[in-house]
C-alpha positions in Angstrom: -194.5 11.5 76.3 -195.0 8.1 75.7 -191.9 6.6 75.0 -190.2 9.1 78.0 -192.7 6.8 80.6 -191.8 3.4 79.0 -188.5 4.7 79.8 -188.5 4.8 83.6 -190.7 1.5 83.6 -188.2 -0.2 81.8 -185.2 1.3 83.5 -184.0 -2.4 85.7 -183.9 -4.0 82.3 -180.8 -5.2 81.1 -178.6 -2.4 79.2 -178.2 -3.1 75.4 -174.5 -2.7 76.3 -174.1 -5.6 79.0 -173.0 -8.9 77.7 -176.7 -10.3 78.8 -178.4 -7.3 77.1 -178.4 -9.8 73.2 -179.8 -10.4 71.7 -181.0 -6.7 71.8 -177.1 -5.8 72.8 -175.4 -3.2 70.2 -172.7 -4.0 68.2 -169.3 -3.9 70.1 -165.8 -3.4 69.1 -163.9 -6.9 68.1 -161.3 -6.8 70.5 -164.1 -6.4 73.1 -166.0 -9.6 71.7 -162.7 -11.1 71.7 -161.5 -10.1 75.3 -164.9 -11.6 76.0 -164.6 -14.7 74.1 -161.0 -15.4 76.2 -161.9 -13.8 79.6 -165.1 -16.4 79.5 -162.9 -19.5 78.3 -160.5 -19.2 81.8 -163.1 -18.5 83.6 -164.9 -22.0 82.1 -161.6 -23.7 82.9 -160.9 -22.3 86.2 -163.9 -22.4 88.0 -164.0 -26.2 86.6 -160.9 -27.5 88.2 -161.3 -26.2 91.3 -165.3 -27.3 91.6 -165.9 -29.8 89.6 -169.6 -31.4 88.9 -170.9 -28.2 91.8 -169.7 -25.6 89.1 -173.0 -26.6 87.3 -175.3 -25.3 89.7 -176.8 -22.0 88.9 -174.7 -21.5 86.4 -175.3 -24.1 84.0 -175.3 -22.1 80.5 -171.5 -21.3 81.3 -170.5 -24.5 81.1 -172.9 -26.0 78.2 -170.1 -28.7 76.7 -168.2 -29.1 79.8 -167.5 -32.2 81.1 -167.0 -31.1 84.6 -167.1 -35.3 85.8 -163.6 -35.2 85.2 -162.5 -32.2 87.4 -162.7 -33.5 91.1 -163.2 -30.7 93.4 -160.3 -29.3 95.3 -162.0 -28.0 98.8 -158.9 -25.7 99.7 -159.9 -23.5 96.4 -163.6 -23.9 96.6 -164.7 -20.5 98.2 -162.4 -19.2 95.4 -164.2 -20.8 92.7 -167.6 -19.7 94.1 -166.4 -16.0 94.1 -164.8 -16.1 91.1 -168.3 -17.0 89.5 -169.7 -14.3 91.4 -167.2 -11.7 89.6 -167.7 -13.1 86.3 -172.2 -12.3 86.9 -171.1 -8.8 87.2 -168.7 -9.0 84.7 -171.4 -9.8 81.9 -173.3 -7.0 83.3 -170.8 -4.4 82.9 -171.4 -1.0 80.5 -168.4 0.9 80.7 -164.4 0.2 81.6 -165.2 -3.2 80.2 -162.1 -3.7 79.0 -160.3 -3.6 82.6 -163.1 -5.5 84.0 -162.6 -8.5 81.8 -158.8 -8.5 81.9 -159.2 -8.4 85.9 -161.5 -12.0 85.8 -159.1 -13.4 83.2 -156.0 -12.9 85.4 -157.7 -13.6 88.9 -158.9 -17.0 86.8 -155.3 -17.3 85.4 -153.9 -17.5 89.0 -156.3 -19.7 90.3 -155.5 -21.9 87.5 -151.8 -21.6 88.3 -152.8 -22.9 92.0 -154.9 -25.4 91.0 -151.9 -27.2 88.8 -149.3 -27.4 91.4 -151.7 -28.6 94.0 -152.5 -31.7 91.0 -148.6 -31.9 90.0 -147.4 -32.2 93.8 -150.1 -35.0 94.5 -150.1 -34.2 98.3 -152.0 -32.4 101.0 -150.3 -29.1 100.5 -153.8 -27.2 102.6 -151.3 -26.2 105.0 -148.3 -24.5 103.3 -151.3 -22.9 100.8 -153.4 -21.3 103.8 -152.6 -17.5 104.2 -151.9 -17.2 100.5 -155.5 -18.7 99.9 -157.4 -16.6 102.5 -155.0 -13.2 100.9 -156.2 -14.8 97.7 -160.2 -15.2 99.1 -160.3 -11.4 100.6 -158.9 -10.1 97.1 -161.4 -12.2 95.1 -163.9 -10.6 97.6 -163.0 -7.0 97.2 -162.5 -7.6 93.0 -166.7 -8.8 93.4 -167.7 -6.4 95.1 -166.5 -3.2 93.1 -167.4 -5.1 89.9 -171.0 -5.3 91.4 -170.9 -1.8 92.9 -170.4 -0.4 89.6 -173.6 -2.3 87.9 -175.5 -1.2 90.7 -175.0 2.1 89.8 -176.7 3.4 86.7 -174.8 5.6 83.9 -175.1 8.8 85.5 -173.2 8.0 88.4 -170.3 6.2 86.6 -169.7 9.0 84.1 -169.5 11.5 87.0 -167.2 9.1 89.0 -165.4 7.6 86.3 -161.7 8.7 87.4 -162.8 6.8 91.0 -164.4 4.2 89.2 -161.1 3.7 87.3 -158.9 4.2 90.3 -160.7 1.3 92.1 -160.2 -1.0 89.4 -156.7 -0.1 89.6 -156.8 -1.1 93.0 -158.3 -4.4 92.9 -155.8 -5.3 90.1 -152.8 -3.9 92.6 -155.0 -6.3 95.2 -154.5 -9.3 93.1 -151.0 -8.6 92.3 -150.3 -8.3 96.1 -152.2 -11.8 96.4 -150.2 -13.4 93.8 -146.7 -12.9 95.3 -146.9 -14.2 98.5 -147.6 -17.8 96.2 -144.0 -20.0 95.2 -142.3 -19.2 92.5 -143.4 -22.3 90.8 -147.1 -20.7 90.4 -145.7 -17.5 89.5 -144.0 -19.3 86.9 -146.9 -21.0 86.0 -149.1 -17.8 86.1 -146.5 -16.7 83.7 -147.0 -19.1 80.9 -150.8 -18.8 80.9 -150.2 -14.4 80.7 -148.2 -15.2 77.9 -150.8 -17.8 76.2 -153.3 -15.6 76.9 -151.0 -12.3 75.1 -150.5 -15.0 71.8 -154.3 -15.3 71.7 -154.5 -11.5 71.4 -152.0 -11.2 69.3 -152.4 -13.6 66.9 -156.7 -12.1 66.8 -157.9 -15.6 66.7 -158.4 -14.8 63.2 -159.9 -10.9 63.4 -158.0 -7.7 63.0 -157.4 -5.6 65.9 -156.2 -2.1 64.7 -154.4 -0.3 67.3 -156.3 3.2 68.9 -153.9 6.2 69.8 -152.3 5.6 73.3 -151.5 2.1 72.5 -148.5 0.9 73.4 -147.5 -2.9 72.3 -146.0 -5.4 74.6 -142.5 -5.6 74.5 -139.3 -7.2 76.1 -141.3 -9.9 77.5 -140.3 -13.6 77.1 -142.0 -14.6 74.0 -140.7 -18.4 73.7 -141.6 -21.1 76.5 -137.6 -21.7 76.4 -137.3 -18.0 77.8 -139.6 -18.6 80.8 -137.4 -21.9 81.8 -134.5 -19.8 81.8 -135.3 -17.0 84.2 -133.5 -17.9 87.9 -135.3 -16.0 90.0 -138.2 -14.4 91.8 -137.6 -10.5 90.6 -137.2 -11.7 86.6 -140.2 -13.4 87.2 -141.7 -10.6 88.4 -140.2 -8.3 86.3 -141.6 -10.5 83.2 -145.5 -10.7 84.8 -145.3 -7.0 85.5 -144.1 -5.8 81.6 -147.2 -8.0 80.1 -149.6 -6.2 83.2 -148.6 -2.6 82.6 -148.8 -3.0 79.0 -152.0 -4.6 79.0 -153.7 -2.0 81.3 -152.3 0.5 79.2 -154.1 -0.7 76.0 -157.2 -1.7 77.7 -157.4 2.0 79.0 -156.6 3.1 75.6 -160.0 1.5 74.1 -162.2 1.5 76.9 -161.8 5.7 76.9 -162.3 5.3 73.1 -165.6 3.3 74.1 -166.9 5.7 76.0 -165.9 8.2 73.5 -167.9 6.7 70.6 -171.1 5.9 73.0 -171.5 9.8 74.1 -170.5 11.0 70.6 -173.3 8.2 69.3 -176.1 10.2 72.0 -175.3 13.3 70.7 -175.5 12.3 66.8 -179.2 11.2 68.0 -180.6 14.5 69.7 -183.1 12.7 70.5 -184.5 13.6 74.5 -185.2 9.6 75.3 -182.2 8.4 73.7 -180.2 10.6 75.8 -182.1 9.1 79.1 -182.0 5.9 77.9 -177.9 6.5 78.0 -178.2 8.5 81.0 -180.3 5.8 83.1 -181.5 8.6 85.0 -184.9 7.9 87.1 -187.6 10.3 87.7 -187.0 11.1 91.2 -182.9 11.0 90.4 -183.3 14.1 88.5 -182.6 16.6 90.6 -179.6 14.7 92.0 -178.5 13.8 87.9 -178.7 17.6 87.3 -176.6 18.9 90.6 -174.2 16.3 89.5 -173.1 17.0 85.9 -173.4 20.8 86.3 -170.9 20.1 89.2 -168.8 17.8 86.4 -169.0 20.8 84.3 -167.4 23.2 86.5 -164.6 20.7 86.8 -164.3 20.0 83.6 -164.1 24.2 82.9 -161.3 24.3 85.9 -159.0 21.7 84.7 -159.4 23.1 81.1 -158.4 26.6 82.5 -155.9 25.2 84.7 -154.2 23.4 82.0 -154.1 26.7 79.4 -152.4 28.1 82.6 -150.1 26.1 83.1 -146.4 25.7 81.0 -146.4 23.7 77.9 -146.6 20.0 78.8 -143.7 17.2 77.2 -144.4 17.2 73.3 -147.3 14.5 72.1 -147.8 12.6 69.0 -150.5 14.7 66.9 -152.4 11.2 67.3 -152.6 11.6 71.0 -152.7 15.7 71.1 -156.1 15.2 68.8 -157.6 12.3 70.5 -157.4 14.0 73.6 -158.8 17.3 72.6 -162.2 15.4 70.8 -162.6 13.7 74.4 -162.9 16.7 76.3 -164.6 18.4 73.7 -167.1 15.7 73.0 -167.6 15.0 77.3 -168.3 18.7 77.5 -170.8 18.7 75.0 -172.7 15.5 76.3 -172.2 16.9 79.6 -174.1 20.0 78.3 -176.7 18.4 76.0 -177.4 16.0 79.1 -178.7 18.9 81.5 -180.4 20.7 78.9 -182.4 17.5 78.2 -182.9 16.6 81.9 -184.0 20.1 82.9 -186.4 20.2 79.5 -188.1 16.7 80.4 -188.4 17.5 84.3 -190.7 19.3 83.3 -192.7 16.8 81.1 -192.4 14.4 83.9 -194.2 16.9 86.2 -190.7 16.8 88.3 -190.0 19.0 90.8 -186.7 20.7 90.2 -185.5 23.0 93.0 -183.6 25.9 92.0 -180.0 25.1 93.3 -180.4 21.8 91.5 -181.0 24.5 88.1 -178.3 26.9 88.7 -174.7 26.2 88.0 -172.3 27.2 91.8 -170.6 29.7 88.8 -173.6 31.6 88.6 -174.6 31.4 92.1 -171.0 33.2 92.7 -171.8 35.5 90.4 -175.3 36.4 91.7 -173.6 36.5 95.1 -170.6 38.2 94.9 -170.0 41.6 97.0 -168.0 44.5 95.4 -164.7 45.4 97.6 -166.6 48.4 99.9 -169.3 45.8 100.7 -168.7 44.5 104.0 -169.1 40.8 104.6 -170.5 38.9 107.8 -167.6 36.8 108.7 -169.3 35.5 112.2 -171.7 34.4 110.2 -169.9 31.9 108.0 -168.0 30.6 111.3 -171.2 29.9 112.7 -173.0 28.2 110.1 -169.8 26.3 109.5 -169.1 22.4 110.8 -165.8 22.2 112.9 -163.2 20.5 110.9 -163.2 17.0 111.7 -159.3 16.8 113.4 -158.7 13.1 112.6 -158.8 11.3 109.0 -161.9 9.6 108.3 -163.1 6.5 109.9 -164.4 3.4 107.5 -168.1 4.1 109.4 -169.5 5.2 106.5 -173.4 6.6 105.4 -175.5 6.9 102.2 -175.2 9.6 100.0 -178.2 11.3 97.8 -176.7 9.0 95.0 -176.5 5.7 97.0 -172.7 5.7 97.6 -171.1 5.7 100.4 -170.0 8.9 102.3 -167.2 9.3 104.7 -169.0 9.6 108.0 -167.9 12.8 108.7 -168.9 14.5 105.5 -171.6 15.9 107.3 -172.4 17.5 111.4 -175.0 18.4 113.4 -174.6 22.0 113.3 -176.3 23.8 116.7 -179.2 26.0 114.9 -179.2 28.5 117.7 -182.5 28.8 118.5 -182.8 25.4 120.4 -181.2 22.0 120.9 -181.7 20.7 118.1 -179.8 20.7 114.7 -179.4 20.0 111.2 -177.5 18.8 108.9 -175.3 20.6 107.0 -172.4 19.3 104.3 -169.8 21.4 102.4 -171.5 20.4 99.6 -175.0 22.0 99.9 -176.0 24.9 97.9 -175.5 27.2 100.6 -171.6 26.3 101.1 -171.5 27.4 97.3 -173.0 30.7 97.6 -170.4 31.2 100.9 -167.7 29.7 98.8 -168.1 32.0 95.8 -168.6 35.1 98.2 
């Protein structure tokens, strides 16, 4: 029981898996030290050119070496520098998808950089003819920090269960910066370009280490590959046409080994079977365990549906075995963490003198079938109409309130539901356990 308390009072340290976690961190892949080695190099250079000597403050470890006397500060790109620093903190605290989240501060560095040399080479006030790009550029530098920083906030638990929206968001900050970057001439574009395709040689070339390719790879191709190429495209769409082929291809990859990532780090849990390994992994608190549980049984189910759903379903396009038997050891290896991690959670709930409702210790599957009516059983249907909240006729607004995990809900997720008996109500959600046992009826 001893090392299960040291557990939760160590839970806000820094995860062995961050890049601040050494010089306890765990060993990581190459090509993730390397992404890191290159991400943190623009970001050095960026933030330098456009701050100068003020890049120093509170941040002064990131640029040991630097002489930042040299950079004069360029105020129309300050509040980007600022925030750019901001993404790289929660960058270096980043577990999982780390990948995407380094190749997202690389290329929002990449395009300040990009800004910052025309502004140099055309050695006038261009403040002006630079505003709405800037302030598109400050709102998307805004939105990257703040998912970045909403997924450290949230501990592994949470990002496992919501790792297709975690996913989808950095998508969207990536399709946010793209956005940003067009409304810029085609002279940064250009330049943009060039440092893309630096940055592509660098990985490329390993910097002197091996990268072996992981199944669902797919290498960059029919991209300029000689500076010559780039002088010789006329106009905005090749331009675009050549930044897009090195984007999709690089998301593609970086996708490729951050699911392999997360692959090895829940197949590494499960070699343990050890109960405060597993938590460790999890970063589940004590009083979260209720929620943890509801959560990954619900993950589960999914998991079960889409696995039935696919069997169901005609054969899909023909895969290389590679990919056919990569995929099948990822589900097969999430359902079994998925499984070991409730079996642990409900074991040491128990140790932790935890109290662990029942709906939070029964799966909605077996609720249904503890529920379910034969055909000559009749069924209350007045009842359901009454207990349920009117459908809200009108998409959701951006008011928005806590949930039991700490993200935000849609605000109209849940209603005051009249109880009958006097004028006051309570709240009710589709997703409480009795919606499941009225559901599976």
């Amino acid at each position: 029981m001893g090392p299960f308390v040291t557990w939760f009072s160590d839970k806000t340290l820094p995860s062995a898996r961050s890049w601040r976690g050494s010089p306890q961190r765990v060993k990581v892949p190459v090509e993730h030290e390397q992404s890191y080695r290159n991400a943190r190099k623009r970001i050095v250079e960026a933030v330098s050119s456009v701050l100068g000597p003020a890049a120093n403050f509170a941040h002064e470890a990131l640029f040991v070496g630097v002489d930042l006397l040299r950079f004069a500060p360029v105020p129309a790109l300050d509040v980007a520098g600022q925030v750019l620093l901001n993404i790289w903190d929660a960058v270096e605290m980043i577990e999982n998808n780390r990948l995407a989240c380094l190749r997202l501060a690389e290329r929002c560095a990449e395009l300040l950089i990009a800004i910052r040399e025309e502004i140099g080479l055309a050695n006038v006030d261009v403040a002006d003819e630079l505003k709405d790009p800037v302030a598109r550029l400050h709102t998307a530098f805004e939105e990257i920090s703040e998912c970045l920083h909403r997924q450290v906030r949230r501990p592994f638990w949470i990002r496992y269960v919501k790792r297709e929206e975690i996913q989808r968001n950095i998508g969207y900050c990536d399709t946010l910066l793209h956005d940003a970057r067009d409304l810029f001439s085609i002279r940064i574009q250009i330049r943009t370009l060039r440092l893309a395709q630096a940055t592509e040689a660098r990985y490329q070339q390993g910097e002197g280490t091996s990268t072996a390719p992981v199944s669902g790879e797919h290498p960059v191709t029919n991209v300029p590959t000689l500076s010559r190429d780039i002088d010789e495209l006329q106009n905005l769409k090749e331009v675009h046409r050549a930044l897009d082929s090195y984007r999709n291809s690089q998301n593609s990859i970086d996708s490729a080994r951050d699911r392999a990532d997360l692959r090895q780090l829940l197949h590494g849990a499960l070699q343990t079977e050890d109960d405060v390994t597993m938590m460790k992994v999890l970063q589940v608190g004590c009083d979260e365990m209720p929620q943890a549980i509801r959560a990954l049984q619900r993950a589960l189910e999914q998991e079960t549906r889409n696995r039935h759903l696919s069997t169901s379903k005609r054969s899909p396009p023909p895969q290389s075995p590679g990919q056919v038997d990569a995929q099948g050891d990822t589900h097969a290896v999430e359902r079994e963490f998925i499984r070991t991690s409730i079996k642990v959670l409900k074991r040491l709930s128990s140790v932790a003198g935890v109290s662990v409702p029942t709906w939070a210790t029964t799966s909605s599957v077996e609720i249904g079938m503890q529920t379910s009516l034969t055909p000559m059983q009749s069924f209350d249907t007045s009842r359901v109409r009454s207990l349920a909240p009117p459908v809200p006729e009108s998409s959701p607004t951006t008011s928005t309130q806590s949930g039991s995990d700490g993200d935000d809900q849609p605000s109209w997720s849940t209603r005051q539901v009249g109880s009958g008996v006097g004028s006051k109500g309570f709240e009710m959600s589709l997703e409480d356990p009795v919606w499941q046992v009225l559901l599976a009826a």
